[in-house]
PyMOL Python script that loads the backbone (N, CA, C, O; Angstrom):
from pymol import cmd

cmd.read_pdbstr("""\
ATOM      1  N   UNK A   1     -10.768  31.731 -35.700  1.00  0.00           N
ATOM      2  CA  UNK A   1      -9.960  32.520 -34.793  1.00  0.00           C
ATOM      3  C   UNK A   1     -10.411  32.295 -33.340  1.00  0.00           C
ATOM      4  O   UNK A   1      -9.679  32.086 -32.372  1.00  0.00           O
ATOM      5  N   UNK A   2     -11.914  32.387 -33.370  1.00  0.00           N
ATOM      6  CA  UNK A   2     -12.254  32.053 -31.834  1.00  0.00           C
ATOM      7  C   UNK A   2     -11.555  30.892 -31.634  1.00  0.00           C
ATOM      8  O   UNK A   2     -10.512  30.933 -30.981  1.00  0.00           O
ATOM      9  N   UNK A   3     -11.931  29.943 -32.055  1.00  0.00           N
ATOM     10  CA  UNK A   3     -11.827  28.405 -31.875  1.00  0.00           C
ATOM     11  C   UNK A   3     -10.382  28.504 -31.554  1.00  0.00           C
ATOM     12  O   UNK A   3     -10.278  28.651 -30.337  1.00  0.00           O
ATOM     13  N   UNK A   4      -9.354  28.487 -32.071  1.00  0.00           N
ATOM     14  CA  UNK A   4      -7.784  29.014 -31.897  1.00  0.00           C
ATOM     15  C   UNK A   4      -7.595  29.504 -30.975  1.00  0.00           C
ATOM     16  O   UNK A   4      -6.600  29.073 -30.393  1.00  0.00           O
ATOM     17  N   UNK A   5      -8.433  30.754 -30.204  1.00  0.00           N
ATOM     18  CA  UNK A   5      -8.005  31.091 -28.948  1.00  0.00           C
ATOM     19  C   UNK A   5      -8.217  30.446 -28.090  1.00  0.00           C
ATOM     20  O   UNK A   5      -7.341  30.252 -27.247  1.00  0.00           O
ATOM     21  N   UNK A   6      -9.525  29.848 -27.983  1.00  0.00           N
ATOM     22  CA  UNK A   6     -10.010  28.611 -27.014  1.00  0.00           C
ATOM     23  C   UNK A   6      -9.095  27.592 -26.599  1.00  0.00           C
ATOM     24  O   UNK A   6      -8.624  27.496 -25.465  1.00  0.00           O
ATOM     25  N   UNK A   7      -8.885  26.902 -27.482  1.00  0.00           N
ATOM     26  CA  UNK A   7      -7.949  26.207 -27.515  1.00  0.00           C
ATOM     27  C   UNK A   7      -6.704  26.528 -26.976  1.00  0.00           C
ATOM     28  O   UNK A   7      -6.210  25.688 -26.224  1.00  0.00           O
ATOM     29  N   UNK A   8      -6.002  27.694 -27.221  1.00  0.00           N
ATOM     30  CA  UNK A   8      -4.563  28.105 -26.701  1.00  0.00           C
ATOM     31  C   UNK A   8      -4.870  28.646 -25.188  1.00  0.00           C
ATOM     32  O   UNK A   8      -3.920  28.798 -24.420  1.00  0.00           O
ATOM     33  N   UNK A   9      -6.460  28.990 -24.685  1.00  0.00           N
ATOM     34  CA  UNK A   9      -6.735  29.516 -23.443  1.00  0.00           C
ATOM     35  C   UNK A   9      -6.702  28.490 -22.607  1.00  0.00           C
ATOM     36  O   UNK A   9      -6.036  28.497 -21.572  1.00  0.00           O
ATOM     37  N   UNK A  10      -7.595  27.299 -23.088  1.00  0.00           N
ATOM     38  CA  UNK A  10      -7.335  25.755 -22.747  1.00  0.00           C
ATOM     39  C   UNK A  10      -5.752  25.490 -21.722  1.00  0.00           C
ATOM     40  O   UNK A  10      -5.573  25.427 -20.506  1.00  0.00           O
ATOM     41  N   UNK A  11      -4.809  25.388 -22.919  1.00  0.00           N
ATOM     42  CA  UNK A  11      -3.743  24.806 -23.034  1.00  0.00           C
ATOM     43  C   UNK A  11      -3.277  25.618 -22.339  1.00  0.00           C
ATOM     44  O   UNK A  11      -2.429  24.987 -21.708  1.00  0.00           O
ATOM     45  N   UNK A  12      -3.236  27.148 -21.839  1.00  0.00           N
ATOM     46  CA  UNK A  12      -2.567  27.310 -21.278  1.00  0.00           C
ATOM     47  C   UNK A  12      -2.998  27.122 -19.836  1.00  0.00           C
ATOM     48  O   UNK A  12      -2.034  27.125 -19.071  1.00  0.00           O
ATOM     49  N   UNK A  13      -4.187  26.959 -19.247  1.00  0.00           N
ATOM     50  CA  UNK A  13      -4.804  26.860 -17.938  1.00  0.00           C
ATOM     51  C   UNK A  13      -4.557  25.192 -17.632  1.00  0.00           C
ATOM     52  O   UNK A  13      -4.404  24.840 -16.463  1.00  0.00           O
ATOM     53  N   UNK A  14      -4.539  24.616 -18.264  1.00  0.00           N
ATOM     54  CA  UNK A  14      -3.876  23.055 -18.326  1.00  0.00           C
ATOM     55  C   UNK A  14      -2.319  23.517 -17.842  1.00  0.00           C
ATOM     56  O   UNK A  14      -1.923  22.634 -17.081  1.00  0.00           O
ATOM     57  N   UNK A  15      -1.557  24.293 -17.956  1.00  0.00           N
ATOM     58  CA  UNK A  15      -0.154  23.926 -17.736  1.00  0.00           C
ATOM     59  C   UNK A  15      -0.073  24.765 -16.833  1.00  0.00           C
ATOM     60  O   UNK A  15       0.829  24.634 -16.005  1.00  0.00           O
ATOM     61  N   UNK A  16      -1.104  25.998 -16.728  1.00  0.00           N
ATOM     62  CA  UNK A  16      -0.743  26.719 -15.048  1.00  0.00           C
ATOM     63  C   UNK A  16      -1.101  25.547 -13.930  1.00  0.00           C
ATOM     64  O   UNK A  16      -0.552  25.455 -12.832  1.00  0.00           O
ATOM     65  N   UNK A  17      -2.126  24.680 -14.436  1.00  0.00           N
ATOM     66  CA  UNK A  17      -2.653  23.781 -13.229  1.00  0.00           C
ATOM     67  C   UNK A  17      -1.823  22.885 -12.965  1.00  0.00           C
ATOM     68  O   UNK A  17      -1.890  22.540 -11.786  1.00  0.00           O
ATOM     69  N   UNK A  18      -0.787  22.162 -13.778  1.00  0.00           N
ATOM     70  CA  UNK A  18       0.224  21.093 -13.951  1.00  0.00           C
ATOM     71  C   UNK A  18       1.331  22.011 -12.659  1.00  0.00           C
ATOM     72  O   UNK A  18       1.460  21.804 -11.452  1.00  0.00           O
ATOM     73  N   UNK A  19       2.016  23.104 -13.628  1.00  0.00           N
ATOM     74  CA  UNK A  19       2.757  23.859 -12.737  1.00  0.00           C
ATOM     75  C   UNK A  19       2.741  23.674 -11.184  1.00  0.00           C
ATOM     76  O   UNK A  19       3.503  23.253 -10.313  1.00  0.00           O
ATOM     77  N   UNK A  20       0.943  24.430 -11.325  1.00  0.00           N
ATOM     78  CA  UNK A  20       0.514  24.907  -9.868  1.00  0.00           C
ATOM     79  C   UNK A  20       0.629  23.800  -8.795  1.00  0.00           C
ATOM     80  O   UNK A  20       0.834  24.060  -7.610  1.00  0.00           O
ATOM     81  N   UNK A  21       0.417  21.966  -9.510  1.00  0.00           N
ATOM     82  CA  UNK A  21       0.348  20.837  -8.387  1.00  0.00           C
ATOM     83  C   UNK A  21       1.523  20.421  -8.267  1.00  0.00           C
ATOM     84  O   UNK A  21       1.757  19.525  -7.456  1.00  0.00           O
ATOM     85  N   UNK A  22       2.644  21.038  -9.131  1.00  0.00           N
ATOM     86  CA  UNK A  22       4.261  20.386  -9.236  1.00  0.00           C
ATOM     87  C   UNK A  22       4.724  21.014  -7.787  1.00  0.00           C
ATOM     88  O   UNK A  22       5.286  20.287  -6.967  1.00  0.00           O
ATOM     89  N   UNK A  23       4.471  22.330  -7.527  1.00  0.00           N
ATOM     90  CA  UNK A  23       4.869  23.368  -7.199  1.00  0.00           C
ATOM     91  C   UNK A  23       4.062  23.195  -5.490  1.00  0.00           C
ATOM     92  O   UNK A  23       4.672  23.497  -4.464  1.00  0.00           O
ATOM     93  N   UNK A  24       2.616  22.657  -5.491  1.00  0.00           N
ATOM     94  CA  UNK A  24       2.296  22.317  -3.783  1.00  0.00           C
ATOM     95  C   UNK A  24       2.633  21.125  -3.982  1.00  0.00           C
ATOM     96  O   UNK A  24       2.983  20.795  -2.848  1.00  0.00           O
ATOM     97  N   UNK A  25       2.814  20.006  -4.798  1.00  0.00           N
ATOM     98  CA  UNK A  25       3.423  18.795  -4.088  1.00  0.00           C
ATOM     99  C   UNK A  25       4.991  18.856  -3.415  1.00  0.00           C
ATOM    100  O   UNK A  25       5.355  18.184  -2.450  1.00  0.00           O
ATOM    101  N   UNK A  26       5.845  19.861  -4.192  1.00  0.00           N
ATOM    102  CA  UNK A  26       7.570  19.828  -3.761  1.00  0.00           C
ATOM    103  C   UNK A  26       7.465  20.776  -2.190  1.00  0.00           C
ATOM    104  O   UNK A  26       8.195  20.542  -1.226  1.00  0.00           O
ATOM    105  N   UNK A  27       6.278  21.974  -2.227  1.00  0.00           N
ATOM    106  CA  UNK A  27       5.951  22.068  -0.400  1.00  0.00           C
ATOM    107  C   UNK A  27       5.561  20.793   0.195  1.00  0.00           C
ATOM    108  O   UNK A  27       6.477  20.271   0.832  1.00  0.00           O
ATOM    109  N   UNK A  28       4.557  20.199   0.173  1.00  0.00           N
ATOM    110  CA  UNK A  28       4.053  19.120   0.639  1.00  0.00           C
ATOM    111  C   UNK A  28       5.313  18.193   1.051  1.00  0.00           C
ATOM    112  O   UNK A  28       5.762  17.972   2.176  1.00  0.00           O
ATOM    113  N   UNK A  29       5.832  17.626  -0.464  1.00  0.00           N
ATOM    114  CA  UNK A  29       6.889  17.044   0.464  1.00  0.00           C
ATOM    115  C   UNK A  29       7.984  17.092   1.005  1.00  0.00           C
ATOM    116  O   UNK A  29       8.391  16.027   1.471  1.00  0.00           O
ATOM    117  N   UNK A  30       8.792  18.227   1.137  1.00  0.00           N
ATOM    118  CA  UNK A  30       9.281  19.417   1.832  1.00  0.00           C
ATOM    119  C   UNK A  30       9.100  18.993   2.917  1.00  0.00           C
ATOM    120  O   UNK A  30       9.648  18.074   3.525  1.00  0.00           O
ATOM    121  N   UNK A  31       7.840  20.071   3.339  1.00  0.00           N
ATOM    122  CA  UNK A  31       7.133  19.818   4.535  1.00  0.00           C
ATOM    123  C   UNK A  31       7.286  18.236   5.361  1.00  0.00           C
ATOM    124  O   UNK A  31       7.881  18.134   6.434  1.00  0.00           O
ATOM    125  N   UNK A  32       6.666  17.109   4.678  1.00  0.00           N
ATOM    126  CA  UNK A  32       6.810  16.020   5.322  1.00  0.00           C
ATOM    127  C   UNK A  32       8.081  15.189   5.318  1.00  0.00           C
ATOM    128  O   UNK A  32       7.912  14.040   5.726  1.00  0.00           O
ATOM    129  N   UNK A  33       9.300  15.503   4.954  1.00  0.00           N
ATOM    130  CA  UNK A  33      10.285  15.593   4.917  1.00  0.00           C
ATOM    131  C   UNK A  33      10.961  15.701   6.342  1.00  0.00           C
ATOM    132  O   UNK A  33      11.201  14.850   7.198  1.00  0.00           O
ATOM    133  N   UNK A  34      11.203  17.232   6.268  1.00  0.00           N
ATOM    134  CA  UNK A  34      11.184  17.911   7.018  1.00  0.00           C
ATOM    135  C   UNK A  34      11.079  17.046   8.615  1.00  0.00           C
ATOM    136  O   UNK A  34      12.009  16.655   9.319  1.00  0.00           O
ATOM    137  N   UNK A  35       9.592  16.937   8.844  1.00  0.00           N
ATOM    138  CA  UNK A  35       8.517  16.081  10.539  1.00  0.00           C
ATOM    139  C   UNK A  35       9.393  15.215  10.086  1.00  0.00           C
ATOM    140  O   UNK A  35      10.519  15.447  10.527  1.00  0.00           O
ATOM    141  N   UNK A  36       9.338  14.414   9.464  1.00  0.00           N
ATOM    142  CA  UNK A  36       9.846  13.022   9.652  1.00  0.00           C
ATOM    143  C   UNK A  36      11.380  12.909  10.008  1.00  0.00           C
ATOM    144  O   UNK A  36      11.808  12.049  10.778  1.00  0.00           O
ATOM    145  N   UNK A  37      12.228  13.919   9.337  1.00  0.00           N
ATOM    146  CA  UNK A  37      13.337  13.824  10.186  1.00  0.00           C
ATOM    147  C   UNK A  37      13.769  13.981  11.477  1.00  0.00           C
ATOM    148  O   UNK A  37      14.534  13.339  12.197  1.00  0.00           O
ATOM    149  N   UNK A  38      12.919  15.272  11.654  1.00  0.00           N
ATOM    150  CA  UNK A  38      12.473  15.671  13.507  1.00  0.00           C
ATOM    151  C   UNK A  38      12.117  14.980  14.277  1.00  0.00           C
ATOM    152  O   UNK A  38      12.587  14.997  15.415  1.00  0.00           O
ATOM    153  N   UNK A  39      10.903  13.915  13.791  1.00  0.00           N
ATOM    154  CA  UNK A  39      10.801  13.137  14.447  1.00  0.00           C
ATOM    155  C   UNK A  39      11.514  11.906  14.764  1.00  0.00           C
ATOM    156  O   UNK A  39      11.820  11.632  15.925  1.00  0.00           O
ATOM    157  N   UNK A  40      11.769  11.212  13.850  1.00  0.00           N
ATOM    158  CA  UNK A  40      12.721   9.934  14.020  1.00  0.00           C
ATOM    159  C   UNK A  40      14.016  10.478  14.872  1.00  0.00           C
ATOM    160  O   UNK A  40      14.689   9.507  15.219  1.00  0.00           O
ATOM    161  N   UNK A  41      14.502  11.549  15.258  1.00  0.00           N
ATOM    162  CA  UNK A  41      15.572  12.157  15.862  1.00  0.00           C
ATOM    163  C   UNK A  41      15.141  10.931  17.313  1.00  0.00           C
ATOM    164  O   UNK A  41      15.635   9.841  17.602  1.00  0.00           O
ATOM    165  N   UNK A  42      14.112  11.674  17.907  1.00  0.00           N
ATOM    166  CA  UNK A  42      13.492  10.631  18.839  1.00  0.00           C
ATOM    167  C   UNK A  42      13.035   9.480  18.850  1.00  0.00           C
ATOM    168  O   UNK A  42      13.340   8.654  19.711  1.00  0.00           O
ATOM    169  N   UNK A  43      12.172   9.246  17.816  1.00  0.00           N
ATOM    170  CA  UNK A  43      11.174   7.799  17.393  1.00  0.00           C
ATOM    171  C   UNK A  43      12.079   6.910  16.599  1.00  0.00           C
ATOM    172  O   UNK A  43      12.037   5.717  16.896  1.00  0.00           O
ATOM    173  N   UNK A  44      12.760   7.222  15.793  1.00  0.00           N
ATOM    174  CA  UNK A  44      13.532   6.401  14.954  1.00  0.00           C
ATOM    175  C   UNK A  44      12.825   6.258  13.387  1.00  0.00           C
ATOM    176  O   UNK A  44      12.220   7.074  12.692  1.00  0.00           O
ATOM    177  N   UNK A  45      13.127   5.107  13.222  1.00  0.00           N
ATOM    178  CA  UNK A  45      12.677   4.952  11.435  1.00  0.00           C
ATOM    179  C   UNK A  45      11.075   4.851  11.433  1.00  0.00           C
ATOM    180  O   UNK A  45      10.358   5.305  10.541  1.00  0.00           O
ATOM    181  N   UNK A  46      10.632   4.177  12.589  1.00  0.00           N
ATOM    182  CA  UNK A  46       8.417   4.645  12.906  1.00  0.00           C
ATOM    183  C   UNK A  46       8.149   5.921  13.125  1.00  0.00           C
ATOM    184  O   UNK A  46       7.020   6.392  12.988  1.00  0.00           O
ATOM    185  N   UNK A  47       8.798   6.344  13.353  1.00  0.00           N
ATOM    186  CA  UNK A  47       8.243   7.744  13.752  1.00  0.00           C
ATOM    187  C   UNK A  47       8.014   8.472  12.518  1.00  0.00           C
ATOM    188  O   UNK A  47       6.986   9.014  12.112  1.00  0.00           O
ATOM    189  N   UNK A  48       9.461   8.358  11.869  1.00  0.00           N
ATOM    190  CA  UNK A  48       9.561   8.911  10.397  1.00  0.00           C
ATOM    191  C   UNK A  48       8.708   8.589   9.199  1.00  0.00           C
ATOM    192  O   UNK A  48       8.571   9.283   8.191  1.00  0.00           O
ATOM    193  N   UNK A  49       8.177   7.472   9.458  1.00  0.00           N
ATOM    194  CA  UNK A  49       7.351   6.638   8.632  1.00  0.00           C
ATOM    195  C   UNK A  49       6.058   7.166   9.010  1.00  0.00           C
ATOM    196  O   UNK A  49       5.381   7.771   8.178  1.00  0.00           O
ATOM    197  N   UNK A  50       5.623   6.971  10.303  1.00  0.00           N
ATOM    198  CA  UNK A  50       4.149   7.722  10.749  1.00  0.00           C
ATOM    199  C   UNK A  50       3.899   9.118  10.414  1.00  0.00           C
ATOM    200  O   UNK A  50       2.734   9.514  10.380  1.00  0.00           O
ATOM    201  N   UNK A  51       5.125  10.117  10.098  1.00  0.00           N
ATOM    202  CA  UNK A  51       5.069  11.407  10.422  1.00  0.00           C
ATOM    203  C   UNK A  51       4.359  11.543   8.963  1.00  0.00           C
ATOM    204  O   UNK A  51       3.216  11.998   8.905  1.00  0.00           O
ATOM    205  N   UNK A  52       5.023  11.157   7.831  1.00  0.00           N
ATOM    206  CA  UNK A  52       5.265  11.068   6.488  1.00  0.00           C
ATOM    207  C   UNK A  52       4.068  10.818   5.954  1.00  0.00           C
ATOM    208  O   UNK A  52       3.619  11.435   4.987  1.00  0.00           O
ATOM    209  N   UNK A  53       3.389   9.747   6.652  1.00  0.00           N
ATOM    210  CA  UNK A  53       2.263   8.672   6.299  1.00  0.00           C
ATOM    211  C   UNK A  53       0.750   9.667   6.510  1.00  0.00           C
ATOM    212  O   UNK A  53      -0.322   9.489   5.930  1.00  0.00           O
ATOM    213  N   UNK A  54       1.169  10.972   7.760  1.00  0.00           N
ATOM    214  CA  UNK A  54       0.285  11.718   8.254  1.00  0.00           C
ATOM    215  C   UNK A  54       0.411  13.200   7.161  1.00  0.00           C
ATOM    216  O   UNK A  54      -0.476  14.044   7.033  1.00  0.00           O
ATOM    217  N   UNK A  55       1.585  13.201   6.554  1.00  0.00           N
ATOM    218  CA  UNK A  55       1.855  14.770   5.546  1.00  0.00           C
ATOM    219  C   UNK A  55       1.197  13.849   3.973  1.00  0.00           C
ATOM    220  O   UNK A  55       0.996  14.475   2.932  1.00  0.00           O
ATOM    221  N   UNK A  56       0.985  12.577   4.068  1.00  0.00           N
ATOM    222  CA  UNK A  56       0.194  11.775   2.940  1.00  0.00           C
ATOM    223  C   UNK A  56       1.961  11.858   2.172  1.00  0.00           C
ATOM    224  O   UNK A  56       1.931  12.788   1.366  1.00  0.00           O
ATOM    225  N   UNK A  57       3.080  11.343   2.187  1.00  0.00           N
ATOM    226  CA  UNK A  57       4.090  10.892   1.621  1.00  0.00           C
ATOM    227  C   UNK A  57       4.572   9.550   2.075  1.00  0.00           C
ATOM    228  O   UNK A  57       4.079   9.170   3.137  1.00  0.00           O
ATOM    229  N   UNK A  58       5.464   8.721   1.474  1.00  0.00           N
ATOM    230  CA  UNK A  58       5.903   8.068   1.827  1.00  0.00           C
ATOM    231  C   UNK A  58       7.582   7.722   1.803  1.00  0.00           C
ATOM    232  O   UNK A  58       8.232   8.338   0.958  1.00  0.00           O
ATOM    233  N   UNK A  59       8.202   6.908   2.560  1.00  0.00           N
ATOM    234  CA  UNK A  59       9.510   7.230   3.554  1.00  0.00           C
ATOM    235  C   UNK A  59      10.334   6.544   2.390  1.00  0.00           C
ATOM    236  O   UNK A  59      10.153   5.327   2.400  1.00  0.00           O
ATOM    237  N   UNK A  60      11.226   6.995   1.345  1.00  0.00           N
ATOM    238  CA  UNK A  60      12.079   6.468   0.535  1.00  0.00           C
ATOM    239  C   UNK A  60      12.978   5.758   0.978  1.00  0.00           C
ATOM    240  O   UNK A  60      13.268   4.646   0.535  1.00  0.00           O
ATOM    241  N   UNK A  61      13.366   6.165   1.641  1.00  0.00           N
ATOM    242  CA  UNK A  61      15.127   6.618   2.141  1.00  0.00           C
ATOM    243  C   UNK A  61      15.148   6.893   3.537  1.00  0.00           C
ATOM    244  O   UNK A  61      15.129   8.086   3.840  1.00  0.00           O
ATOM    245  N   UNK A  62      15.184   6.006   4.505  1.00  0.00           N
ATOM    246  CA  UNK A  62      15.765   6.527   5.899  1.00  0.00           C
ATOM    247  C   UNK A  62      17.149   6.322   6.607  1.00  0.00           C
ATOM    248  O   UNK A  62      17.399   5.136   6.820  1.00  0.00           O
ATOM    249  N   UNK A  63      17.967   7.088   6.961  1.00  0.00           N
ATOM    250  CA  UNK A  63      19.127   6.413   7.629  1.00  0.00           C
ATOM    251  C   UNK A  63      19.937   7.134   8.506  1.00  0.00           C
ATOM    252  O   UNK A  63      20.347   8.249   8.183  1.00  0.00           O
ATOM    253  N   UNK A  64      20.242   6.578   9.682  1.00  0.00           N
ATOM    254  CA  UNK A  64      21.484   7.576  10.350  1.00  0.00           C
ATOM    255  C   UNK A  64      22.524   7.973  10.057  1.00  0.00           C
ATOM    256  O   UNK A  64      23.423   7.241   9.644  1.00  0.00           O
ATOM    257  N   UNK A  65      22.628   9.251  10.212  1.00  0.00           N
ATOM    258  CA  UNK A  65      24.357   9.832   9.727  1.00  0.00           C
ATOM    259  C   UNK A  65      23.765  11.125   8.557  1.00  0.00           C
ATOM    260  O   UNK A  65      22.611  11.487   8.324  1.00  0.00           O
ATOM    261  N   UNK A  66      25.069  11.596   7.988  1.00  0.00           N
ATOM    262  CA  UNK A  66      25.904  11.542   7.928  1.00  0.00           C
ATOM    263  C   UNK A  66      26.652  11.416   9.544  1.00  0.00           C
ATOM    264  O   UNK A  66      27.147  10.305   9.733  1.00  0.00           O
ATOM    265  N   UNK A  67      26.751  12.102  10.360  1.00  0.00           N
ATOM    266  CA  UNK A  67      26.942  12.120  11.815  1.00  0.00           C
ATOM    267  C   UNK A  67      26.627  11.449  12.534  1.00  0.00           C
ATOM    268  O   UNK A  67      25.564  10.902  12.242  1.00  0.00           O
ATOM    269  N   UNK A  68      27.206  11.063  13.778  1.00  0.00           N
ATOM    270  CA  UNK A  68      26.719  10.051  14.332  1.00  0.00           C
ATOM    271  C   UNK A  68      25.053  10.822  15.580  1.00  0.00           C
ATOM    272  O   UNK A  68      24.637  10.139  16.516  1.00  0.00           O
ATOM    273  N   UNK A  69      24.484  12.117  15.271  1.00  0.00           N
ATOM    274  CA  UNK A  69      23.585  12.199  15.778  1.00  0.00           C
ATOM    275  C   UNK A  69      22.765  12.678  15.009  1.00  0.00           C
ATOM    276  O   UNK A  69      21.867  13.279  15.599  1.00  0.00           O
ATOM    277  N   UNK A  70      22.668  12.663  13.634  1.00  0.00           N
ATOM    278  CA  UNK A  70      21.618  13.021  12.305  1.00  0.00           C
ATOM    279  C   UNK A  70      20.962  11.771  11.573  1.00  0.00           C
ATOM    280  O   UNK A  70      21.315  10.602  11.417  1.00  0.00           O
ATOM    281  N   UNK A  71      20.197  12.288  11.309  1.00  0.00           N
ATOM    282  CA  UNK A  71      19.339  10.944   9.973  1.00  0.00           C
ATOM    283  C   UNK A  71      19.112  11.805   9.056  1.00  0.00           C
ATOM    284  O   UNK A  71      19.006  13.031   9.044  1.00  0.00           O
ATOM    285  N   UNK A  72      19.041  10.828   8.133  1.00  0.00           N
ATOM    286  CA  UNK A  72      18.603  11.828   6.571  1.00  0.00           C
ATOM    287  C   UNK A  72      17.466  11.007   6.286  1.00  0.00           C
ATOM    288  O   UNK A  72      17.501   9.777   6.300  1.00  0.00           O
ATOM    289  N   UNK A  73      16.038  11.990   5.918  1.00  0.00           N
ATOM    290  CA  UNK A  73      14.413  11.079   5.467  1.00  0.00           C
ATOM    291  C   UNK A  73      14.443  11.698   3.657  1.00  0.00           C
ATOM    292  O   UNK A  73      14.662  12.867   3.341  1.00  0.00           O
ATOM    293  N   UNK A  74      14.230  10.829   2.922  1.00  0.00           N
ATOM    294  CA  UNK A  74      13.860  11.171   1.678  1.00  0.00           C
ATOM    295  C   UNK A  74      12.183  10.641   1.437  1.00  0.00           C
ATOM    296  O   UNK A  74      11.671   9.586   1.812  1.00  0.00           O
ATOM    297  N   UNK A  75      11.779  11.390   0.938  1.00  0.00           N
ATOM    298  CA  UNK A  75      10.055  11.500   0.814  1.00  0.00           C
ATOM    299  C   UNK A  75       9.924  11.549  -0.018  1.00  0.00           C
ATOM    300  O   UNK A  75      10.653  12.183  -0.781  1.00  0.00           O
ATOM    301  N   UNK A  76       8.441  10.603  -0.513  1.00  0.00           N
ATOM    302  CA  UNK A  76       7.777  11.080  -1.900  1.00  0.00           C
ATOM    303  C   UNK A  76       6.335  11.300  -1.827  1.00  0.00           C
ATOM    304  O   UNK A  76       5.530  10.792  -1.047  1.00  0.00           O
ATOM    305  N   UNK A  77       6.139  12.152  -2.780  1.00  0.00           N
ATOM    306  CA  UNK A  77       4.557  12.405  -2.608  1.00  0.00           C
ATOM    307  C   UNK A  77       4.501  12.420  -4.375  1.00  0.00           C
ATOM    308  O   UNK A  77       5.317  12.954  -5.126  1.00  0.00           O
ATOM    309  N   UNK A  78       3.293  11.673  -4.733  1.00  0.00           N
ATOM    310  CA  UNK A  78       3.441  11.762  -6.144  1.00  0.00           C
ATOM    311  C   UNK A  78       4.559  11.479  -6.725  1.00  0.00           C
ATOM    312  O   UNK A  78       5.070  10.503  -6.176  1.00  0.00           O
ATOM    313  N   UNK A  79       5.462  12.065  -7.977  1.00  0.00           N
ATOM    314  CA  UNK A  79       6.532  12.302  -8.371  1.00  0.00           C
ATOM    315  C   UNK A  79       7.706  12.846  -8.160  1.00  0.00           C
ATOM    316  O   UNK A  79       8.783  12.788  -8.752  1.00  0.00           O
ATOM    317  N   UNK A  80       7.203  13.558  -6.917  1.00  0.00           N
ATOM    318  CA  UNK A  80       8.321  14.411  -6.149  1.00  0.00           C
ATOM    319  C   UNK A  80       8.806  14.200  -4.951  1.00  0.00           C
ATOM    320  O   UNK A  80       8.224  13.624  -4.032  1.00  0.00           O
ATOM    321  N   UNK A  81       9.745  14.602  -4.940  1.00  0.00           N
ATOM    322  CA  UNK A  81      10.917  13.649  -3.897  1.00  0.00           C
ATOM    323  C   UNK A  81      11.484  14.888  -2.753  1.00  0.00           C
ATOM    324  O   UNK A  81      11.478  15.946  -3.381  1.00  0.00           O
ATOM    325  N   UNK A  82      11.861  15.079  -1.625  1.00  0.00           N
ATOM    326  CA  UNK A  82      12.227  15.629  -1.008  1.00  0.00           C
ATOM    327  C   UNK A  82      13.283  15.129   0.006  1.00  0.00           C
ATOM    328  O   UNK A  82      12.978  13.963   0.259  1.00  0.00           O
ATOM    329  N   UNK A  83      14.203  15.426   0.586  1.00  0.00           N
ATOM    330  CA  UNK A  83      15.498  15.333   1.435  1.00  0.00           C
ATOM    331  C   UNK A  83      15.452  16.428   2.574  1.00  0.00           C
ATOM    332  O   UNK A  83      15.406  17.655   2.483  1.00  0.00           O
ATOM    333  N   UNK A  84      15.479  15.600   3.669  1.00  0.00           N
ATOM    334  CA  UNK A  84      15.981  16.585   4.974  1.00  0.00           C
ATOM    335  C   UNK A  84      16.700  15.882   5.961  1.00  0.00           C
ATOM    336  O   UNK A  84      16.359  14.748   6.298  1.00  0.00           O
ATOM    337  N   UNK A  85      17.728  16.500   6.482  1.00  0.00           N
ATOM    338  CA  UNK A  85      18.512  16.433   7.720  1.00  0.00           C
ATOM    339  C   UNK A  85      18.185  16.624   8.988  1.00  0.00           C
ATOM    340  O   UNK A  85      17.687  17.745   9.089  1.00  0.00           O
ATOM    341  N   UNK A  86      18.230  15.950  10.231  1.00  0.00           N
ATOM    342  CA  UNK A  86      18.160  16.711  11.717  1.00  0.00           C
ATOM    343  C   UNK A  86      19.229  16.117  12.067  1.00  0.00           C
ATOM    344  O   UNK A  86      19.676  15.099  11.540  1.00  0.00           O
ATOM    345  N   UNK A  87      19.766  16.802  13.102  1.00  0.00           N
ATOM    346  CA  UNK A  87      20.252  16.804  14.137  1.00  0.00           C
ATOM    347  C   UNK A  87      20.019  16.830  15.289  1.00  0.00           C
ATOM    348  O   UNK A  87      19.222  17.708  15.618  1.00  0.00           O
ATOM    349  N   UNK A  88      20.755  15.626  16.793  1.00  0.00           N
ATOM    350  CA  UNK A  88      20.700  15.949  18.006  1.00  0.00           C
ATOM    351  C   UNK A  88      21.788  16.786  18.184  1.00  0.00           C
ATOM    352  O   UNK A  88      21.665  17.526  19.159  1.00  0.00           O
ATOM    353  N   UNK A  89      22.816  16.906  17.553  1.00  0.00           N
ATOM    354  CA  UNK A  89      24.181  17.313  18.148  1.00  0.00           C
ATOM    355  C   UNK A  89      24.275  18.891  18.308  1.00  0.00           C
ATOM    356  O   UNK A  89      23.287  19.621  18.376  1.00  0.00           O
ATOM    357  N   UNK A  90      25.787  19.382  18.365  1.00  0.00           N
ATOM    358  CA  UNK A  90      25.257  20.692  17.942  1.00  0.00           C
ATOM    359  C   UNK A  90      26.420  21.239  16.803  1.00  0.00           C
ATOM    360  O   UNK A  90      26.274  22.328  16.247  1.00  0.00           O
TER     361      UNK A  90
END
""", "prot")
cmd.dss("prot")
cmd.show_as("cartoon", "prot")
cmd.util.cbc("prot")
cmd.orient("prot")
C-alpha cells in the first residue's frame, strides 16, 4: 500500500511539473512574441529576431501585413508556439 502511494505521489508531481513548464513556456513565448512584434514595427525582421533570441525563442514566422502597417512574429520556445500582431497604423 505504501509502495502504491509512492508511486501515484510520484506520478502525480511528475505531471504537475510537466503542466507547470507547458504553462511558463506558452508565457515565455507569449511574452517574446509579443517584443518581437513591437519591435520589428521599427527594426524590421532583426529586430524581431534579436528581441526573440533575448526572451531565449526563436522567430518562426515573420511577415508584413495583414495591413499594410502590421507584421505578424510567430515564436517558439521549446514546443510551444506563440503569434502576435503590431501595428503602426491606427
Amino acid at each position: 500500500m505504501v509502495t502504491v502511494a509512492a508511486v501515484l505521489l510520484v506520478a502525480v508531481a511528475l505531471a504537475m511539473a510537466t503542466m507547470g513548464r507547458t504553462a511558463v513556456d506558452r508565457t515565455r513565448a507569449q511574452t517574446a512574441a509579443d517584443a518581437a512584434a513591437l519591435a520589428s514595427l521599427d527594426g524590421g525582421r532583426a529586430a524581431a529576431h534579436s528581441l526573440a533570441h533575448v526572451h531565449g525563442a526563436v522567430v518562426v514566422t515573420w511577415f508584413r501585413g495583414p495591413g499594410p502597417a502590421e507584421v505578424t512574429v510567430v515564436v517558439r520556445i521549446g514546443e510551444t508556439t506563440a503569434t502576435a500582431r503590431a501595428s503602426n497604423g491606427l
